[in-house]
C-alpha positions in Angstrom: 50.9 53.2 -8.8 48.5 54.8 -10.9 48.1 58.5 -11.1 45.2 61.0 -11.5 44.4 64.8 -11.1 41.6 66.9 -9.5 40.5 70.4 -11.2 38.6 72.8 -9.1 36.6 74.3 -11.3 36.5 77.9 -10.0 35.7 80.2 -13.3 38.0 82.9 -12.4 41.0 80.1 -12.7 39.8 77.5 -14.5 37.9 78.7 -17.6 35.8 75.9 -19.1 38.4 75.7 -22.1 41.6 75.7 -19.8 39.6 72.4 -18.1 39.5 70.7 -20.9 42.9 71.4 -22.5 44.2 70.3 -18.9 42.3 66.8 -19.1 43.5 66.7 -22.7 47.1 67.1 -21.7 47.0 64.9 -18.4 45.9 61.9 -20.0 48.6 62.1 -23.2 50.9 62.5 -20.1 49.6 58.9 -18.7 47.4 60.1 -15.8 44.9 57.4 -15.8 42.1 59.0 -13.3 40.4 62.8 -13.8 38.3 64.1 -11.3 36.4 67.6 -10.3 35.6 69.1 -6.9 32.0 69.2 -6.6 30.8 72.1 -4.6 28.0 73.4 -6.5 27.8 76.9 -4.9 31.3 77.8 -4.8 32.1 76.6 -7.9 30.6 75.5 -11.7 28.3 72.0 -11.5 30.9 69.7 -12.1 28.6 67.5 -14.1 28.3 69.2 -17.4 32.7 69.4 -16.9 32.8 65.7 -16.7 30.8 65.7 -19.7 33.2 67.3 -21.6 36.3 65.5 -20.0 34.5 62.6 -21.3 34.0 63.9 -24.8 37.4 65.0 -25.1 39.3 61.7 -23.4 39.6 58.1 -24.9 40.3 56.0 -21.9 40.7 58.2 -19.0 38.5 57.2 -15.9 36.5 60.0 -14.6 34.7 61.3 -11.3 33.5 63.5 -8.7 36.3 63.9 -5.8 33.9 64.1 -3.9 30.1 64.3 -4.0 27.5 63.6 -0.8 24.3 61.9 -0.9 22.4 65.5 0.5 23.1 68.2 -2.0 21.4 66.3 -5.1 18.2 63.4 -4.6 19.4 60.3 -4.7 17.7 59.5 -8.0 19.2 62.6 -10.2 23.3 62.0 -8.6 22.1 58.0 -10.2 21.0 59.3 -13.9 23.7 61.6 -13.9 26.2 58.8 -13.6 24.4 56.1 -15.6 24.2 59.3 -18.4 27.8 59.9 -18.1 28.7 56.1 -18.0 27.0 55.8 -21.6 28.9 58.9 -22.7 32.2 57.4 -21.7 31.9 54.3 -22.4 31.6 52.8 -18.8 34.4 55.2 -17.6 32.6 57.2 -15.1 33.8 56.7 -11.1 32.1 58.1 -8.2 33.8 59.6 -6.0 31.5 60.2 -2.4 31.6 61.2 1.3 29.8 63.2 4.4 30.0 66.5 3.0 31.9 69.3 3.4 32.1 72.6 1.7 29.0 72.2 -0.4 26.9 71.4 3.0 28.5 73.9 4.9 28.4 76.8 2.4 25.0 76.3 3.1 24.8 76.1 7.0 24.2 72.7 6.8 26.2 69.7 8.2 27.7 66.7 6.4 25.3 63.3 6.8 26.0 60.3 8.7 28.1 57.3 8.3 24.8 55.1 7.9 23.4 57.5 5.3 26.2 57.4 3.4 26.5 53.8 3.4 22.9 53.6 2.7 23.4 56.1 -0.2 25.9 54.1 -1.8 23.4 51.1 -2.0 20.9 52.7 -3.4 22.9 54.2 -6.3 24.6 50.7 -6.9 20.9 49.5 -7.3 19.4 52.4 -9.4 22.8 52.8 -11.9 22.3 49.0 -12.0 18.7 49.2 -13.0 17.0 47.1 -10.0 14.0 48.1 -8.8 13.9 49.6 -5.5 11.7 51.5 -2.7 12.7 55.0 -2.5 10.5 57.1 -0.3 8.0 54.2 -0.5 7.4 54.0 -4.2 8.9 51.6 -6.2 11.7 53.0 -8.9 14.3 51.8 -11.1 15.8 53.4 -13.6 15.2 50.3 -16.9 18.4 51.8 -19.2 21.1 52.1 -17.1 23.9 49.7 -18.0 26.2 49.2 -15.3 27.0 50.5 -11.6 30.5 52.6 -11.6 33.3 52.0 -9.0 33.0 53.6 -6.0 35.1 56.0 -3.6 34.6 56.8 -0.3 35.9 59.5 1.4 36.8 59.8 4.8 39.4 59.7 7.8 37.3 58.8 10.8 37.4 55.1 11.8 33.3 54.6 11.3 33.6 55.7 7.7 36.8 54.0 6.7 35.1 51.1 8.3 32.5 51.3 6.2 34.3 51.7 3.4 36.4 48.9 3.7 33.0 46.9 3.9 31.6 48.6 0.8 33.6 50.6 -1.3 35.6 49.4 -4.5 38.3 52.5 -3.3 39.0 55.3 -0.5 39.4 58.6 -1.0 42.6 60.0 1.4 42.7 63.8 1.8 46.3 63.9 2.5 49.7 61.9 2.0 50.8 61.5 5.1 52.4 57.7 4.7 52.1 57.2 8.6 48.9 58.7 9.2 47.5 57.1 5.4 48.9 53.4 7.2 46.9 54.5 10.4 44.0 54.7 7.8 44.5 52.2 6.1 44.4 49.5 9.0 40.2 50.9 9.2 39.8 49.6 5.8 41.2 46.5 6.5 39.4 45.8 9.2 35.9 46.7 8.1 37.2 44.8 4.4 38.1 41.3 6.6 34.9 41.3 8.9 32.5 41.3 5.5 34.9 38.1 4.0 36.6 40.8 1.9 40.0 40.8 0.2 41.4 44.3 1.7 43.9 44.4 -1.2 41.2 44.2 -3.7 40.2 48.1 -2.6 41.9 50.3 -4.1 43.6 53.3 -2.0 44.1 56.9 -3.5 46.1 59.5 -1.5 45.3 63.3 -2.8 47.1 66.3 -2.5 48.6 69.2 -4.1 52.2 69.1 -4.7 54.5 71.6 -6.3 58.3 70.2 -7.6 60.6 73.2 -6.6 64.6 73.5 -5.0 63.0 76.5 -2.9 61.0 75.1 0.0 59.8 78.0 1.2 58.2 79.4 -1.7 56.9 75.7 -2.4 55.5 75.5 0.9 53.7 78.7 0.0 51.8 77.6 -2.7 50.0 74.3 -1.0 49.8 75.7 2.9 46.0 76.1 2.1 45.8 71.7 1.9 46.3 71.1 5.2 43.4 74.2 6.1 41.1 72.4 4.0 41.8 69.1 5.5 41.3 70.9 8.9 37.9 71.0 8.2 37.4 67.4 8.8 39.6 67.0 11.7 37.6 69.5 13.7 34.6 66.9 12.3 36.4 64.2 13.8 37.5 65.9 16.8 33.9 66.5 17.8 32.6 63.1 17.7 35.7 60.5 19.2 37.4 60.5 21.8 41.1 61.8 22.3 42.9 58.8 22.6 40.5 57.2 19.4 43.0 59.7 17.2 46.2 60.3 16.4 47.4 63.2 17.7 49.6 63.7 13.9 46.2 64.0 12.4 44.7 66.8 15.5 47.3 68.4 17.1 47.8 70.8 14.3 44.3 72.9 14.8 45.0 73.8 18.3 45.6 76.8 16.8 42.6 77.1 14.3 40.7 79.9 13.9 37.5 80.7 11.6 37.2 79.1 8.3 35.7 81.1 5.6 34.8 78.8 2.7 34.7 82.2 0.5 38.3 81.3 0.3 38.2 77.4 0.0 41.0 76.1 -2.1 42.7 79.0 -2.5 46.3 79.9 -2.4 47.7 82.6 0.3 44.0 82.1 2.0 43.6 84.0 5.2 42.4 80.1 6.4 46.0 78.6 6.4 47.8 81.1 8.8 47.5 78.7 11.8 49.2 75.9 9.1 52.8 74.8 10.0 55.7 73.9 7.9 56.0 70.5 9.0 52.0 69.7 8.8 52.7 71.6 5.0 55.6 68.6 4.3 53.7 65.9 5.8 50.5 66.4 3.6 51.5 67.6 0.8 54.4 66.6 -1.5 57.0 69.6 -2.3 60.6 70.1 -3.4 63.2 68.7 -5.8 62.2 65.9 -8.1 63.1 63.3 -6.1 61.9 64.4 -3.0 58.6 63.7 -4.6 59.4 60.0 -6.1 60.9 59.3 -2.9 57.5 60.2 -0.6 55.5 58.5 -3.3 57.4 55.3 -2.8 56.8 55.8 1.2 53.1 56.3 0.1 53.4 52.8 -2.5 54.7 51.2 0.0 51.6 51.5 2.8 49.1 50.6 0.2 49.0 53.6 -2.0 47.6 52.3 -5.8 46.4 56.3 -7.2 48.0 59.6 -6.0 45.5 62.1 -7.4 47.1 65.4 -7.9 44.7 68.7 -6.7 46.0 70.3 -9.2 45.2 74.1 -8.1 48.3 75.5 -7.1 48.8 77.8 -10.6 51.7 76.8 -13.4 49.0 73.6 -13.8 50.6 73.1 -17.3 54.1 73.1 -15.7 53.1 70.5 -13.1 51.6 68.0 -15.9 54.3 68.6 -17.9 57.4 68.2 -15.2 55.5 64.5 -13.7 54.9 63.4 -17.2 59.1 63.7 -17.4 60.4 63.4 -14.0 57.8 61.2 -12.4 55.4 58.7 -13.7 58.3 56.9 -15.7 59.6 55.7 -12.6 56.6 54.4 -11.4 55.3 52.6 -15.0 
């Protein structure tokens, strides 16, 4: 299994400097993937971050976790990533989906399965440098080198569908090993009916985690996950049918109330009351040291190949520094 991090880059937590001392010590650690929130209202652009990730990193892979095709034209999300892909050396991953926070910040909603999927064609063309009709007039952008990897992100059927017909990974929001399998199956699906090796995609499972012998106070600092994952399930909830879900994955926002994105991400929000202990252990990893090796073998074991670390919890440092010790040895 290989292992990566996500920063949110929130200026009142994450100063630029603290970003980059964080990617610097992750990847002499051996995480092999960085990656940045983008939600370009909330929070800094992340593109100018990944710059300096880049600039400050010799082999670590590097992406958006995640972007949509809406907030940015088509074209610009493309130069960015053919930019950053010289920069880096052909490290650059992109890391996309519907939408969330950064649509619906601005009263908008997330796009549709087939605009995604369209979107991910087009920017495999453009960072490619075909020639293409976009809006009718022919473009192509003649010095990009080489189109990055990409990651789709999603839990609805449709998408992970999709992705399993186009994507080079998935993006999981949670690591739930039953509900990841359920998942998962999508993938493969979608992967077999366009003559594709499923185990050729690579599956990432993200979530905060914090290693601790006191449950409660662990549970305390990652309750807001399962909030923020909420988000999507209400998504979901709205556009299948009961019995197309599992009730694991719904039955935990019967409760739900308001979400205010003025406290996305954020631990002790006011949006993760509703959120229950046992939704808390089941999407997040928390306890003693081994309690995390052990439900990251459950996730290894249901086709797991990155768990990507939100690392936003607070004692950042400390987390690095205790899975450098305690947990990627046993998975090298």
């Amino acid at each position: 299994m290989k292992f990566g991090f996500t920063i949110k880059p929130d200026v009142s937590e994450m100063p630029v400097e603290r970003i980059v001392t964080l990617t610097r010590q992750a990847e002499a650690a051996g995480f092999q993937y960085g990656w940045v929130f983008d939600s370009h209202v909330l929070w800094l652009e992340p593109y100018p971050l990944l710059t300096l990730m880049a600039a400050n990193t010799k082999n670590m892979r590097l992406g958006t976790c995640v972007t949509n095709p809406a907030v940015r034209d088509l074209t610009v999300t493309s130069s960015l990533f053919a930019t950053l892909n010289l920069i880096s050396g052909g490290r650059m991953q992109l890391g996309i989906g519907r939408g969330d926070s950064s649509r619906r910040v601005l009263g908008k909603k997330p796009v549709s399965t087939g605009q995604l999927e369209q979107a991910v064609k087009t920017f495999r063309d453009l960072t490619s440098a075909r020639e293409i009709e976009y809006d009718g007039q022919p473009t192509r952008i003649p010095w990009a080198t080489g189109s990055p990897p990409v990651w789709i992100a999603g839990y609805g059927p449709k998408v992970l569908d999709a992705a399993g017909r186009i994507a080079d990974g998935v993006i999981l929001q949670f690591a739930d090993p039953d509900l990841i399998e359920w998942c998962v199956g999508f993938v493969k699906k979608g992967a077999e009916a366009a003559g594709r090796d499923p185990y050729s995609i690579e599956i990432m499972a993200a979530a905060p985690v914090w290693v601790s012998d006191d449950l409660k106070a662990a549970r305390k600092r990652v309750r807001w996950f399962p909030a923020l994952v909420s988000n999507h399930v209400v998504d979901l909830i709205s556009r299948y049918k009961p019995e197309e879900l599992p009730p694991a994955l719904t039955s935990y926002v019967s409760n739900r109330g308001n979400y205010d994105y003025q406290q996305h991400c954020e631990v002790e929000s006011d949006n993760s009351k509703f959120v229950s202990d046992d939704v808390v252990d089941r999407f997040c990893l928390v306890g003693p040291v081994e309690a995390h090796r052990e439900k990251l073998r459950a996730l290894a074991r249901v086709g797991v190949t990155q768990f990507n670390i939100y690392l936003m919890c607070g004692e950042e440092e400390s987390t690095l520094e205790t899975y450098r010790k305690e947990i990627l040895p046993a998975f090298k």
